[in-house]
Structures are given as C-alpha cells and as structure tokens.
C-alpha positions as a printed Julia matrix, in Angstrom:
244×3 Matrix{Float64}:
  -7.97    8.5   43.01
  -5.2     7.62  40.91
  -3.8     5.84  37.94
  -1.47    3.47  37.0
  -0.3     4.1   33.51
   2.43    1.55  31.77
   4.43    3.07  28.29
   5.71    0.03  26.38
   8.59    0.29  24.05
   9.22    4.27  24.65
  12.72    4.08  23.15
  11.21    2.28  19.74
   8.09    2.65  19.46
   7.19    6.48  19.15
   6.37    7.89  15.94
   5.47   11.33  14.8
   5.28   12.07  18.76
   3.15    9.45  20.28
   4.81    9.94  23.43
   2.66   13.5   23.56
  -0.13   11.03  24.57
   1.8    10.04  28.02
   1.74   14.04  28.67
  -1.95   14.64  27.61
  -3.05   11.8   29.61
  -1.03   12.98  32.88
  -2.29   16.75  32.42
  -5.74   15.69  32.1
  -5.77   13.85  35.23
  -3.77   16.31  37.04
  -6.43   19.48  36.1
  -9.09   17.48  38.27
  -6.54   16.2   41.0
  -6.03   12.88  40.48
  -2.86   11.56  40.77
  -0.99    9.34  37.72
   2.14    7.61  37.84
   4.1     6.53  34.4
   6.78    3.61  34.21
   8.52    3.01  31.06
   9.13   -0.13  30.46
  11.94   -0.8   27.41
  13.11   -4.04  25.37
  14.68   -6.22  28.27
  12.61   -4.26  31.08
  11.08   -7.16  33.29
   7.26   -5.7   33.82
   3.77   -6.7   35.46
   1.28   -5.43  34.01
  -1.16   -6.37  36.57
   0.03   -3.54  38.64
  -0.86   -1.26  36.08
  -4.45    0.26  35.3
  -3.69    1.8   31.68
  -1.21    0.53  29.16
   0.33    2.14  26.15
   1.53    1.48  22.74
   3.06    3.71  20.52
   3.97    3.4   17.04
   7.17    2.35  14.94
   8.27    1.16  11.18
   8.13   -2.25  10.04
  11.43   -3.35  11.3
  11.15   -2.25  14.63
   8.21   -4.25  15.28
  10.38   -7.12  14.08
  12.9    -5.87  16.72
  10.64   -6.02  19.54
   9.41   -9.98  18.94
  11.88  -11.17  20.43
  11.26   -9.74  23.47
   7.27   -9.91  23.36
   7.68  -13.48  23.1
  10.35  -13.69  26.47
   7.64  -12.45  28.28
   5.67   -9.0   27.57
   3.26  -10.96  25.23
   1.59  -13.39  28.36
   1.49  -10.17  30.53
  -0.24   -8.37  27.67
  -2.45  -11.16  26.83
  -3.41  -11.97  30.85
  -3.8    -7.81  31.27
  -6.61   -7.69  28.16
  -8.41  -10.41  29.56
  -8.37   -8.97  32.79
 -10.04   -5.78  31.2
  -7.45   -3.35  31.66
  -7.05   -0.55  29.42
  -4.6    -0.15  26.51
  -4.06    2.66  24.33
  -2.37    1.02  20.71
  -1.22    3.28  18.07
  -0.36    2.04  14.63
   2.49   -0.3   14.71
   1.66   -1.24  18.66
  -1.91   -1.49  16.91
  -1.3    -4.26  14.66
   1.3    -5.75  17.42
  -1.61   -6.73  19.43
  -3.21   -8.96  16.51
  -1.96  -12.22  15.02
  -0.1   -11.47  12.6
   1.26   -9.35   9.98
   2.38  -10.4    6.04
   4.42   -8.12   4.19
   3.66   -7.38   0.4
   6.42  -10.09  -0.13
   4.58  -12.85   1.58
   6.98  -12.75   4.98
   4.94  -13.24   8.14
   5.32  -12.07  11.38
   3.19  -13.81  13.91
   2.01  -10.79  16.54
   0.73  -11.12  20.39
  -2.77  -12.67  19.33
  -4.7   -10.51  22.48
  -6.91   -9.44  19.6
  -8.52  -11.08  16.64
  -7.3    -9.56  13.76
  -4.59   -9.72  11.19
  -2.63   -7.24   8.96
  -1.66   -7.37   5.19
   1.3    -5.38   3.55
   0.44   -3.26   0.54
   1.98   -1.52  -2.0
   0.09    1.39  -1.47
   0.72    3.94   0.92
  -2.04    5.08   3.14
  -1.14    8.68   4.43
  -2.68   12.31   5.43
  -4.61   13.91   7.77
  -8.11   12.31   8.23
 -10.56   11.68  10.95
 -13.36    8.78  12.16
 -16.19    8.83  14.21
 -16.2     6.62  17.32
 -19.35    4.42  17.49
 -21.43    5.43  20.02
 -20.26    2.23  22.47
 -16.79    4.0   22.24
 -17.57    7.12  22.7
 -19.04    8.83  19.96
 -16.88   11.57  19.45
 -14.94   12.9   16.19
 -11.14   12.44  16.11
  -8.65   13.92  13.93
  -5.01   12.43  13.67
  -2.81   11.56  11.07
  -1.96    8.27   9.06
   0.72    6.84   7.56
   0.28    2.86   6.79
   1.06    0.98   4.05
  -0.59   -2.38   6.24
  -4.09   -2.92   5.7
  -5.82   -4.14   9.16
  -8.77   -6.66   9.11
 -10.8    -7.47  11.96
 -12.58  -10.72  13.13
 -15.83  -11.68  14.06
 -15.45  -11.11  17.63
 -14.03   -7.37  17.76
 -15.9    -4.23  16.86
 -13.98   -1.21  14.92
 -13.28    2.03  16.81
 -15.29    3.9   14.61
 -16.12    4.78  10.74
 -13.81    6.88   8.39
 -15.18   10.21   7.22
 -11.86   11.5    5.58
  -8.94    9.25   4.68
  -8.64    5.42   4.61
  -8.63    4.29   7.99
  -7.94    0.35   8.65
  -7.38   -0.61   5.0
  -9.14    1.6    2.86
 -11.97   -0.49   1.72
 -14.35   -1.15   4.74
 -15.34    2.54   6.0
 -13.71    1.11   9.05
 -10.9     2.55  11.68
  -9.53    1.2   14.44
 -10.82   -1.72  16.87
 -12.35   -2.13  20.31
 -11.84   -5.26  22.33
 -12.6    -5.43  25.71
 -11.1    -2.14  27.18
  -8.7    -2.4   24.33
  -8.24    0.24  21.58
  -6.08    0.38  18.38
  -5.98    3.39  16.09
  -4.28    4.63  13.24
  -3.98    8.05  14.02
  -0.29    9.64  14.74
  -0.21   13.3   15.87
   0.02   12.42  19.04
  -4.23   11.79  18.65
  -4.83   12.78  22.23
  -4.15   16.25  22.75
  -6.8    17.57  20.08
  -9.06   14.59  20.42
 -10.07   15.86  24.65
 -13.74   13.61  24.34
 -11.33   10.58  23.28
  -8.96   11.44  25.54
 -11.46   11.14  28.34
 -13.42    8.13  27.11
 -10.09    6.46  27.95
  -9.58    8.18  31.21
 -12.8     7.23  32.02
 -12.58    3.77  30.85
  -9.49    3.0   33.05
 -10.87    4.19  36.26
 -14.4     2.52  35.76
 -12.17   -0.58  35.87
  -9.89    0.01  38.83
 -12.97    1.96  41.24
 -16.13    0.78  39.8
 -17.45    3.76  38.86
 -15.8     7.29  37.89
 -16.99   10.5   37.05
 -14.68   13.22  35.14
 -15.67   16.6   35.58
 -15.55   18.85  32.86
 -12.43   20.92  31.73
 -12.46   24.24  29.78
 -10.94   22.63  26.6
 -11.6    25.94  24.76
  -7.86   25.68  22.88
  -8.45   21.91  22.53
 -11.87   22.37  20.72
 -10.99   25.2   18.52
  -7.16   23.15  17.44
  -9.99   20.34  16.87
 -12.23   22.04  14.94
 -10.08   23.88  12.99
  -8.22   20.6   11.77
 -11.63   18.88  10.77
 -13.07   21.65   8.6
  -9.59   21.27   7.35
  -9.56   18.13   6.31
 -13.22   17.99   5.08
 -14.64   15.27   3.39
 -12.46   13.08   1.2
C-alpha cells in the first residue's frame, strides 16, 4: 500500500511547526511498511489534486491568507473543491482551516471571501483566543482526546450541514461560546490546534491515516504501534492543562 500525500502552501502557511505533521504522518506509515510520497506544492505551483490521496493545510497570520487568494482563485480552489467532493482526505490547520470556508470578516468589517468546500464562515474578534487546550473527537471522528495549542483571534461558525470535530474540555476551541472545535465534512477536517497536533495526538493521527486509505483501497487496517513516548508526552500535557 501506499499514500499520496499533497502539502499546500509549505513556504506560507506553517505556523508554530505544522510542517511536523508531514513528518509524523510519513513515520507512521513507514513503522508498518507502507510507502508515502509528499509533493509540495507552493503559490504558483500548477497541482492535481486528484492524484493525491491526503491533502494538507497548515496554518498562517491574517495577511498571508490574503496572500494566497490570489492564487486559490487561479486555480487551487476548483481542485480543492472537486478533491472534497470526491472524498479525499484533508488535514486543515487554523488559517488553512478557515481557508476552506466562505469567508472571513475582520473586526473592521473587511471580508475575504474563502474556497467555499465547506459551510462555514469566520468572524474577527478583538479577543485573542490562545493556550494550550484540548477537545474530544465525537465518536464518528474518532473519539480520541487531543491536545494542541491555539492561537485565534477568528471565531469559526459552522452550518447546518457540517458536524464539529469534537467538544472543548480546556480552552475555547472554534469561537469560545459553543463547546465546539473543529469541523468534519466529508473526509475533511479543520482544527485549531498548532503544536504540530499530530505527533502527541497518535489515535488522531491514525483516524486520518486510516481515513485516507479506506478511500483509496476500500478497506484498511493499521496495526498497532508501541506509542509508549507518544502516550506518556500525551498524557502528561492533558493533566497539564486540566480543566479550564
């Protein structure tokens, strides 16, 4: 088996080391044998996604999303868009998160219309929502416990046709106000958390892993990994960051 994996915007869009995901992603398909093979694809880069099996998103401050519209719109967003409703998987992290909704409106009232692959919307606030905080996955995503790290001052709002990620136990999550982080359309999923969120979040890691080669052979099945220094950088972080 093998995987196809896509990293949009690697020159702009990696904050706080979102890149690390690329890496975690590789190793944990490499510890069982299956093979994975990463193309970055930049501003200008001419891309189709349909060759891929697993995209990725990474995160970046206000005006670099505004930086990469110009070249969503010459082509990236209809290969996103076609790619999502084709069921492949993305991984979205924060500014890449709200890239693939419809829009986003600064505190001043300016918007910036976004992709539209997923229904929801973004608001600017002037209220900073940072730390170290974790979710629960619903049980259709997973249901395991992440810890990562936030730093928003957009509050996210989904639609009626997308489901969040999970619920907030610690920290604010999509805006603070709904218990609610993250969304899941499709084989799409947005998140918050910076860190990079995959190497201490292994069950997460996997449900994505999983996810993308369900859709390219059918059916999958991961075996297990040690994970001992995973689990234990995990746990230590959640008792950490308790309950807020």
């Amino acid at each position: 088996m093998e995987l196809n994996i896509c990293y949009l915007y690697p020159d702009v869009l990696n904050l706080y080391g979102d890149g690390g995901n690329i890496i975690c992603l590789q190793r944990r398909l490499q510890w069982r044998g299956i093979t994975s093979n990463v193309t970055r694809a930049g501003i200008g880069d001419k891309v189709s996604l349909a060759d891929y099996d697993l995209m990725f998103i990474g995160g970046g401050q206000d005006f670099e999303q505004e930086v990469l519209l110009e070249d969503l719109h010459r082509g990236k967003a209809s290969e996103i868009l076609a790619a999502v409703e084709d069921g492949k998987t993305f991984l979205t992290i924060c500014g890449g998160y709200q890239m693939m909704g419809n829009y986003y409106q600064t505190h001043e009232g300016v918007r910036c219309d976004f992709i539209g692959a997923v229904d929801l919307y973004t608001v600017g606030s002037p209220t900073r929502m940072i730390g170290n905080y974790k979710y629960r996955c619903t049980a259709g995503n997973g249901g395991s416990l992440v810890v990562g790290f936030e730093n928003h001052s957009g509050k996210t709002y989904l639609g009626d046709g997308v489901s969040p990620l999970g619920t907030v136990e610690a920290g604010y999550g999509n805006n603070g106000e709904d218990g609610t982080e993250g969304v899941r359309y499709r084989n799409v999923f947005g998140t918050y958390s910076h860190g990079p969120v995959l190497p201490k979040n292994p069950e997460f890691c996997d449900y994505i892993l999983q996810t993308a080669l369900e859709r390219r052979y059918g059916s999958a099945q991961l075996e297990p990994l040690g994970d001992r220094e995973e689990a234990y950088a995990h746990d230590i972080m959640a008792k950490r960051i308790g309950a807020k």
